[in-house]
Each structure stands twice: as structure tokens, then as C-alpha cells.
C-alpha positions, 0 to 999 in steps of 0.5 A, spaced: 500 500 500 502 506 498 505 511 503 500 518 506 498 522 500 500 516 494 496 512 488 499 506 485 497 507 477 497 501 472 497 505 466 491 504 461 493 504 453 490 511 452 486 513 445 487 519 441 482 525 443 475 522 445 471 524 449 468 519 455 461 517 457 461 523 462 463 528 457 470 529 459 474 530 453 480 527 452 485 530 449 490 527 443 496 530 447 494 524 452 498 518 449 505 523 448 509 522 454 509 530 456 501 530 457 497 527 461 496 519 462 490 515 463 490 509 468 487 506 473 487 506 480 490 500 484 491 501 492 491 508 495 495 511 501 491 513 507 491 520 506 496 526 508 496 530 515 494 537 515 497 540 522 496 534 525 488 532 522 489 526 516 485 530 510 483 523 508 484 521 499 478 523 494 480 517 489 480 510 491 482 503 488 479 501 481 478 509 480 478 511 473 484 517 472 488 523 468 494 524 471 500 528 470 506 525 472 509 519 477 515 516 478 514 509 473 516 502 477 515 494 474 512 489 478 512 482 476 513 485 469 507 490 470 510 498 469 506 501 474 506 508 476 506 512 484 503 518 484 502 524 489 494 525 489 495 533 487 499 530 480 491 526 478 488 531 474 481 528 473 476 521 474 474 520 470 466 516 470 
């Protein structure tokens, strides 16, 4: 399980452009390594601490997301991303 504020991500094989069931439109920049990433929500961390009150996590595991920038990681062969809740752009429904 990720530490504090962390979500691991398996990335999904992302489309160009599109747009969701929900209406979020994805950009075409969305499959180029500088854009954003779309994945899916493995395990998330507990939350962070704010002067001593855990601000509990607004994603949770089998979520749908957009996200910016992780640090990438391979277990059993599977690359997986761990990222900051603040670097998850949207969920997508």
C-alpha cells in the first residue's frame, strides 16, 4: 500500500482525443509522454496530515484517472506508476 498522500497507477493504453461517457474530453496530447496519462487506480495511501488532522484521499482503488506525472516502477513485469494525489488531474466516470 502506498505511503500518506500516494496512488499506485497501472497505466491504461490511452486513445487519441475522445471524449468519455461523462463528457470529459480527452485530449490527443494524452498518449505523448509530456501530457497527461490515463490509468487506473490500484491501492491508495491513507491520506496526508494537515497540522496534525489526516485530510483523508478523494480517489480510491479501481478509480478511473488523468494524471500528470509519477515516478514509473515494474512489478512482476507490470510498469506501474506512484503518484502524489495533487499530480491526478481528473476521474474520470
Amino acid at each position: 500500500m502506498p505511503l500518506a498522500d500516494r496512488v499506485l497507477i497501472k497505466e491504461i493504453n490511452p486513445t487519441k482525443g475522445g471524449e468519455t461517457k461523462s463528457g470529459i474530453i480527452i485530449p490527443e496530447t494524452v498518449d505523448k509522454e509530456s501530457g497527461a496519462h490515463r490509468g487506473e487506480v490500484m491501492a491508495v495511501g491513507e491520506g496526508r496530515y494537515d497540522d496534525g488532522i489526516l485530510v483523508p484521499m478523494k480517489i480510491k482503488a479501481g478509480d478511473t484517472v488523468l494524471f500528470q506525472w509519477g515516478d514509473k516502477l515494474t512489478i512482476d513485469d507490470t510498469e506501474y506508476f506512484i503518484v502524489s494525489e495533487s499530480n491526478i488531474l481528473a476521474i474520470i466516470r
